[in-house]
N, C-alpha and C positions, 0 to 999 in steps of 0.2 A: 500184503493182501492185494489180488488183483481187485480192480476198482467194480468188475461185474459182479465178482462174488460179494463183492464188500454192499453190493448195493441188495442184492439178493439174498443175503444173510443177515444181515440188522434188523434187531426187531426191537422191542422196550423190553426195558426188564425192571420188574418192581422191586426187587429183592437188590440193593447194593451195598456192596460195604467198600472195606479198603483194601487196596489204596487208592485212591481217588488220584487222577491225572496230575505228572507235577507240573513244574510252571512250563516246561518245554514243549510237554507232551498240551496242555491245556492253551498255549501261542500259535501250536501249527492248527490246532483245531480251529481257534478265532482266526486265523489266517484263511482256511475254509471256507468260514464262515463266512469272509467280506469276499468272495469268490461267487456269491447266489448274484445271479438276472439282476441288473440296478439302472433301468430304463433312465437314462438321461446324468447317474452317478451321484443320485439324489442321497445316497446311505443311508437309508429309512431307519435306523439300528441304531441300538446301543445295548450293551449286554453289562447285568452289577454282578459280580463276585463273591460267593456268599459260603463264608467258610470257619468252620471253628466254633468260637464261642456268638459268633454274628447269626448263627441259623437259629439258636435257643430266641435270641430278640428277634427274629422274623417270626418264630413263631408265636411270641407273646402279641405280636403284632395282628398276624393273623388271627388268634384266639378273641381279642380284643375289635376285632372287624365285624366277626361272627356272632361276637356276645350283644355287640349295636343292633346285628339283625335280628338274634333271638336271643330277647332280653331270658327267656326258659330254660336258655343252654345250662345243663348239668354242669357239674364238677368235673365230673370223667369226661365230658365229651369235651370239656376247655382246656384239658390237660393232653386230651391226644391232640388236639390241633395243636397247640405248642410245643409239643415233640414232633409233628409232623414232621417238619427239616430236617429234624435227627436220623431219616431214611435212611439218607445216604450222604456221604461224608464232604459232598459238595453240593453246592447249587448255583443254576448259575436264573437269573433273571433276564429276559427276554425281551426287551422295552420296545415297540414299534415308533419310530419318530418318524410321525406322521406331517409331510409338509403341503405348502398349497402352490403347486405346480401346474398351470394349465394343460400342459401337452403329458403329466402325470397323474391319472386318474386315484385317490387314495386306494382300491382294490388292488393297484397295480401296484402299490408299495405294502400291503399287506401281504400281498403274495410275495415279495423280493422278501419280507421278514420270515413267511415261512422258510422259503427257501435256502435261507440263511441257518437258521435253525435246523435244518435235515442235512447241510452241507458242515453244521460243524457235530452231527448226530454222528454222521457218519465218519466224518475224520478219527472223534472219538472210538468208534470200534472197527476203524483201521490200525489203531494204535491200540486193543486192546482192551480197550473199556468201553463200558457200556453208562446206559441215562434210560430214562423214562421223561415222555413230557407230559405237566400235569395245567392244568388250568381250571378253574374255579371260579365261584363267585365272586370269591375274594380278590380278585383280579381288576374285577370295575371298581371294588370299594373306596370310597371316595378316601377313606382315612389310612386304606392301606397305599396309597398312591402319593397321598402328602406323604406319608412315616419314608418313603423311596424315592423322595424328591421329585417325583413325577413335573415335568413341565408339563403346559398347556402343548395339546396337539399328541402329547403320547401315551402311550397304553399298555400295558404290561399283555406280551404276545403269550407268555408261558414262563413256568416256573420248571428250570430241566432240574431234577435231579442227575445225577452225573457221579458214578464210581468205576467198580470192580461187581460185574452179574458174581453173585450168591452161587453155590449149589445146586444143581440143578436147573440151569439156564435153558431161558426160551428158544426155542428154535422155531423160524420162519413159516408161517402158515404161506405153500406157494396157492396163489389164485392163478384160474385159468382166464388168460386176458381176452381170450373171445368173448367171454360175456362180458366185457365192459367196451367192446369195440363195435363199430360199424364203418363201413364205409362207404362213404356220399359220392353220389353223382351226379 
C-alpha cells in the first residue's frame, strides 16, 4: 500500500475479529510506532500486549473500576464491560511515560504518544488490519492502573483494539481541508 493511500484510507473500525496480526506482522507495526516525532529521544512510550485468556482479566478488571464508581452498576452492565476485550482478538495498551524534561514540555510528549499510536494505526492497515482506539474513564482509574503496573508519571494513552475489520468495513469520510485551514500573514 502506497503510504498516501494508506494515510487517506484508514479509518477505525469497531467490528474486529480474526485473525489478529501475528508477531511479525504486529513488530513491523511497533517498529512504526517508535518512528512518531520524539523531541530530544525522550520515548514517552510504552505499549502491554493483551491477548487470549489475558483480555477476560482486563475485563474483570475494568468491570471492577466501574462497579468502584457505580456502586448501582447492573448485572448485565458488569458483564458487558468484562467481555468488552472480547471485541477484538487483540489489544494492545498505550501507556504514555511521561518524564520531567526542561527543554521537553509534557504536551510535547503527549503528542509524540499520539503520534506513535497513529503511526502503528497505520502500519497496521498497511499490513492489512485494522483497530479502533477507545479510551475511557477507566483509563484514569486509579485501580485500573495499579491492576497494569502503572508507575508514577504514566498514564494509559488508549486501549487499541486491533484485528481483521468484520463485514462491511468502514470507508474513509474525506473532509474538505479548506475548512480547517487559513493562512496568516
Amino acid at each position: 500500500m502506497e503510504l498516501l493511500e494508506g494515510l487517506l484510507s484508514r479509518v477505525s473500525q469497531p467490528v474486529l475479529v480474526e485473525p489478529a496480526p501475528d508477531d511479525q506482522s504486529l513488530y513491523r507495526s511497533f517498529q512504526a510506532a517508535l518512528r512518531a516525532p520524539d523531541h530530544r529521544g525522550l520515548h514517552p512510550w510504552r505499549y502491554l500486549i493483551v491477548r487470549q485468556d489475558a483480555r477476560l482479566r482486563l475485563g474483570a478488571i475494568l468491570a471492577a473500576s466501574q462497579a468502584g464508581l457505580k456502586p448501582d452498576l447492573s448485572d448485565v452492565e458488569q458483564q458487558r464491560l468484562c467481555h468488552q476485550p472480547l471485541r477484538a482478538p487483540l489489544l494492545v495498551v498505550a501507556i504514555n511515560v511521561l518524564q520531567s524534561d526542561t527543554s521537553v514540555p509534557e504536551v510535547e510528549q503527549v503528542l509524540s504518544m499520539g503520534a506513535s499510536i497513529q503511526n502503528f494505526m497505520l502500519a497496521l492497515h498497511a499490513q492489512g488490519f485494522a483497530a479502533i482506539w477507545r479510551t475511557g474513564v477507566m483509563a484514569e482509574d486509579a485501580g485500573v492502573r495499579a491492576a497494569l503496573c502503572l508507575k508514577a508519571g504514566e498514564r494509559i494513552a488508549g486501549i487499541l483494539y486491533v484485528g481483521t475489520a468484520d463485514q462491511g468495513e468502514r470507508r474513509a469520510v474525506m473532509l474538505d481541508p479548506t475548512v480547517y485551514m487559513t493562512e496568516w500573514s
